[in-house]
N, C-alpha and C positions, 0 to 999 in steps of 0.2 A: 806717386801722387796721392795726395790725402784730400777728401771732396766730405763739407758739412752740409748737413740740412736741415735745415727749420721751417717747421712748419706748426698744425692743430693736430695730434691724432690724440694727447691726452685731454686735452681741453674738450674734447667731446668725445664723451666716453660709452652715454647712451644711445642706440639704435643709429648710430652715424660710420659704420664700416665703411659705404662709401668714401666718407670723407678719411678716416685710415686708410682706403685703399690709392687715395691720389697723390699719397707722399709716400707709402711704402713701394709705388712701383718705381719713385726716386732711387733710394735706399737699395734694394733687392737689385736695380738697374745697374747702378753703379757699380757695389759689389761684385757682381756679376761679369763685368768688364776686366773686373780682376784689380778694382782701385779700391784703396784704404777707405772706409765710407762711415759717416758718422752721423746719428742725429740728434738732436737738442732743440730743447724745448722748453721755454720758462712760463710754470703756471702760476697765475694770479689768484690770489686768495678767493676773491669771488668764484670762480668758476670751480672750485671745490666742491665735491656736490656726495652724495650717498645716491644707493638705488632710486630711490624715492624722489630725487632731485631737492632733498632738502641740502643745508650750507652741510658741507664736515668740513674737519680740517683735513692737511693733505695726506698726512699719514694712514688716515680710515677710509681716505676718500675713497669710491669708486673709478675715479681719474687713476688713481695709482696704482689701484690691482686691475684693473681693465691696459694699462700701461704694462705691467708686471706680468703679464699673460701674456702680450702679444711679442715680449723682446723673448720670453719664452719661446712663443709657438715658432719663431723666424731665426732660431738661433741669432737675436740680435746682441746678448747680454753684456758684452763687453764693448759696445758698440754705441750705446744709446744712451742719453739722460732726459729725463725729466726733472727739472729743478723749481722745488719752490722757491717761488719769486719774495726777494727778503726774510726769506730764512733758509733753515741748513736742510731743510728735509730735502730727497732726492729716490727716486726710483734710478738705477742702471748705475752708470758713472757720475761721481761728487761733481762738483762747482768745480772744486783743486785740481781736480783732476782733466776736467776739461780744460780749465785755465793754462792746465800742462800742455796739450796736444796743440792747443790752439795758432800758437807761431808756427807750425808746420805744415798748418791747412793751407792747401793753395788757391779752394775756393772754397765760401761761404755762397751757398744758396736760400734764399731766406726767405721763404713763404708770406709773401704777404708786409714784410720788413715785420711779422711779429718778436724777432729775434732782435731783442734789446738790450743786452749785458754789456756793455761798455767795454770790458775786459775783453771780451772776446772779437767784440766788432773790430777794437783798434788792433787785435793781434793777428788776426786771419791777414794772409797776402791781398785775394782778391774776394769782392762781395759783390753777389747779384742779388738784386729786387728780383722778386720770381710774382709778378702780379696777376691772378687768379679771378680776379672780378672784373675785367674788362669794361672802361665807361663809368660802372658805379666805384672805383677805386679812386678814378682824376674826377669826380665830381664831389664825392666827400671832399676833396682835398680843397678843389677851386672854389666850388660854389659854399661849401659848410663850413670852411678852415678847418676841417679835420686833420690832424698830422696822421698823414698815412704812412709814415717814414721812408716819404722817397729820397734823402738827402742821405749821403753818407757810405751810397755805394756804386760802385766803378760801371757797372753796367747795367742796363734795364732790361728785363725781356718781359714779353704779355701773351696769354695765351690769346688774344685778343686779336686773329691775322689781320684784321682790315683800320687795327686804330690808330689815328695821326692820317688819315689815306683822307680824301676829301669828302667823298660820299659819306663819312663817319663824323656827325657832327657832335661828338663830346673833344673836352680840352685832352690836353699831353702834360698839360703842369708844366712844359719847358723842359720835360725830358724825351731824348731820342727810345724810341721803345722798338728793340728788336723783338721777331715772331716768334714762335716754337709751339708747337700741340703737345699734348702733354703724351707722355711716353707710359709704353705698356710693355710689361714681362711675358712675353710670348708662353710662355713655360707654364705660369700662371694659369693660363686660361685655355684648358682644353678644350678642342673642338668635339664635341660628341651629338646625336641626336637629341633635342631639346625634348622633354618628359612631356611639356603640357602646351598647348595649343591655343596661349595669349602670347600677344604682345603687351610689355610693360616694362617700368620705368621706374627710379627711386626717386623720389622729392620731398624738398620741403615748400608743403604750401605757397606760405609766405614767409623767408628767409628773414626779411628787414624792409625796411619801410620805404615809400615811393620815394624818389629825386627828382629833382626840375633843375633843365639848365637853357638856360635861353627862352625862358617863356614854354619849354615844355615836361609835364612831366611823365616819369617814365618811371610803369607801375612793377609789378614782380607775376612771376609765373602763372599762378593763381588767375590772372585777367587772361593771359592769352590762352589757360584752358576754356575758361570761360566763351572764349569767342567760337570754339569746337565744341559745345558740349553736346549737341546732337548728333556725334562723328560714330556712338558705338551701335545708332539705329541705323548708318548710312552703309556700315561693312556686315562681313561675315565671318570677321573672326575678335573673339574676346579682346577686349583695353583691358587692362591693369594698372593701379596704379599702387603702387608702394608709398603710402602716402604719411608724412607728419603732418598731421593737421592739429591746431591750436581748437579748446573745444569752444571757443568763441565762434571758430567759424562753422559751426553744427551744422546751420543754416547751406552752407555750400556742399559740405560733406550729404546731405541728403537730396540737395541739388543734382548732383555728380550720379546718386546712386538711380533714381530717379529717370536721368537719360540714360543708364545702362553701361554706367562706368563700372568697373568691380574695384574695391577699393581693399588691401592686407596691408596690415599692420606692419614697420619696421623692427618692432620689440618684436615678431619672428623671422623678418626676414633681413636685417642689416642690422644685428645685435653683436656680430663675430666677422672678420673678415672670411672665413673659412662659408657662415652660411651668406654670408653676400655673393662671394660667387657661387653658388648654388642654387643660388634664385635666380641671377642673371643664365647661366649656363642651360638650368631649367627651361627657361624662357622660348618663346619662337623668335622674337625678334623686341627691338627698342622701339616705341612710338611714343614721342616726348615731346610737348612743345619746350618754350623758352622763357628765361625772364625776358619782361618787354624791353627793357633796357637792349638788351640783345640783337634782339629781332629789330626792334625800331630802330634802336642806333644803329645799326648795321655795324658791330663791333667785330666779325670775324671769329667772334667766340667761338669753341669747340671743347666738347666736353672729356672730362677724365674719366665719365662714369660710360660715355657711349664707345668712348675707348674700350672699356673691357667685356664688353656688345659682341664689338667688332670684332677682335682677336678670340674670342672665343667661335667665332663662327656664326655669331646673328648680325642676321642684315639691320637697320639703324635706319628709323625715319624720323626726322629730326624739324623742327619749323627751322627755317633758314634764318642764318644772322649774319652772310651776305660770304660763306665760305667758298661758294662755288665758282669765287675771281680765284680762289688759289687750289682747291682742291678738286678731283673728278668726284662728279654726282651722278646719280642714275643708276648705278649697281653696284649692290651690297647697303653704298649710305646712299638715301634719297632725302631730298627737302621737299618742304611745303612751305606755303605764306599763309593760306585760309584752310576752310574746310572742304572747299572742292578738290583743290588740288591735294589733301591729307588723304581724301577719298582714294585716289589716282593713285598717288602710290603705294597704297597697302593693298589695291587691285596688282598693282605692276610686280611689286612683290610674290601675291599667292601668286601671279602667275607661272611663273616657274619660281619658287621657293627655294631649290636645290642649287639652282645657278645665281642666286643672289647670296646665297648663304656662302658658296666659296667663295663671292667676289667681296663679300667682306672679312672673310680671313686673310686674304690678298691685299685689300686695303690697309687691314692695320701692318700687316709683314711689310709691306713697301712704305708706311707713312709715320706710324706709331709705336714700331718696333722699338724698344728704350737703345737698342744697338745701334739704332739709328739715331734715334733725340738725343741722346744726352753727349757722345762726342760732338755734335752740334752745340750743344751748351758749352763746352771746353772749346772748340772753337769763338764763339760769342766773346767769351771771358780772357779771349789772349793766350790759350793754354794749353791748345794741340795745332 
């Protein structure tokens, strides 16, 4: 069996390891299973960038040696391309060369439908939408006409467990949307005693801009810390936040530090996959709210980054985005909706710390294990 994937890990080259880390645990997952595994990616001229976040082209760009490191560091090299989009330039394997493999692939998993090569969409067997923003993905589409390219493949899946369910009041676009969390390499993420004595989190601020659907709109992460931001006077053990902040919003960033938030930089701690789990691993545990989208819609969302929380052994308190119809809550992952109840669990937590910490290694081995998600995804697809 041969299984592609597409996804962003070139397109965002700086201080975004996370976001490399939620399709490498595809890649490494699959491989790992013992299947042919491939990944491809077409970068767009704009997003060509140097250290400085100025334009380069692709061959200078920092996309490409940030690219060119990691098919390194993963023994991916014969495995993997990055291709400039209308032209020849390419890191790993050519265009030709993919254009070769491609009739043999039995599934295309396509992040986001960012995979647009026409040659390769019509060649591949079977094509999954793999949708990652749950809620803001069907309202771009409904409410903005954005073409999110949900057309043109055999299956849908959303990390998204509760959307289409009724309680969940964003569209479907008219597509049936099967579940899936997103999968973690056990192997990946040692369980060890965490170094320092925060809980903390990687984000972006503000990702992308609010949406309205139905007369309501629905803002990003940013507001619902906001609604907690006197949460680090109410406990007794440090917040962190791993935070990208736009220097526009100074204003908040000294907000944040003010109630007693601690705020590091991602240019040291998610500049590499290797030091992103290192931060996380470091860590005591995840204490993260949500985009509101999330939370308000009650989308079922569930994160790829608290995924590797989890599996390494830190318990995960997360604001709820209405997971606990289909997942056990309470030990290892806890939810909150406000600051009282944020309170409450990072008490329930320190309480016995030790007994929450294996119940979230147990979690991700029973729920998030990639041995477990992704023959689920071959299932979905028609194909185990």
């Amino acid at each position: 069996m041969r299984v592609m994937i597409s996804g962003a890990i070139g397109s965002h080259p700086l201080y975004s390891a996370g976001n490399t880390w939620a399709f490498l645990q595809y890649i490494i997952g699959f491989r790992n299973l013992g299947i042919e595994t491939y990944y491809v990616e077409q970068l767009n001229p704009e997003d060509c960038i140097d250290s400085a976040w100025n334009p380069a082209a692709f061959t200078e760009s920092t996309n490409a040696s940030y690219f060119r490191a990691l098919m390194d560091r993963f023994n991916l090299t014969d495995r993997v391309a990055l291709l400039e989009a209308n032209g020849p330039g390419h890191v790993g394997l050519s265009r030709g060369e993919i254009d070769a493999i491609a009739p043999d692939v039995d599934l295309l998993i396509n992040g986001s439908g960012r995979l647009q090569i026409d040659s390769i969409l019509r060649s591949v067997r079977r094509r999954m939408y793999l949708d990652l923003d749950p809620g803001y993905t069907q309202i771009w589409q409904a409410r903005y006409g954005g073409d999110m390219k949900l057309r043109g493949h055999d299956v849908h899946v959303t990390v998204g467990l509760n959307l289409g369910e009724p309680d969940c009041p964003f569209p479907t676009c008219g597509m049936h949307w099967q579940k899936s969390l997103p999968p973690v390499v056990m192997d990946e993420w040692p369980t060890r005693p965490p170094l320092r004595n925060v809980y903390s989190t990687i984000a972006e601020w503000r990702g992308f801009g609010p949406v309205e659907w139905q007369g309501t709109w629905y803002n990003q992460k940013a507001d619902e810390f906001k609604r907690i931001i006197n949460l680090p006077r109410r406990v007794q053990v440090p917040l962190e936040l791993c935070l990208g902040i736009h220097p526009e919003d100074d204003t908040d960033r000294s907000e944040l530090e003010i109630h007693g938030w601690k705020l590091v930089s991602p240019a040291l701690h998610a500049s590499t996959p290797d030091i992103y789990r290192d931060y996380v691993i470091g860590s005591r545990g995840e204490f993260t709210a949500v985009k509101q989208g999330y939370a308000t819609g009650r989308t079922g969302w569930f994160s790829d980054r608290s995924a590797c929380y989890l599996a390494a052994g830190r318990p995960v308190i997360m604001q709820t985005t209405g997971i606990e119809k289909y997942l056990p809550t309470g030990l290892g992952l806890l939810t909150f909706s406000d600051i009282e109840s944020a309170v409450a669990a990072i008490e329930t937590v320190e309480s016995n710390y030790s007994h929450h910490a294996r119940a979230a290694s147990d979690f991700a081995r029973e729920f998030l294990t990639a041995r477990r998600v992704l023959p689920r995804l071959l299932e979905l697809a028609g194909l185990n």
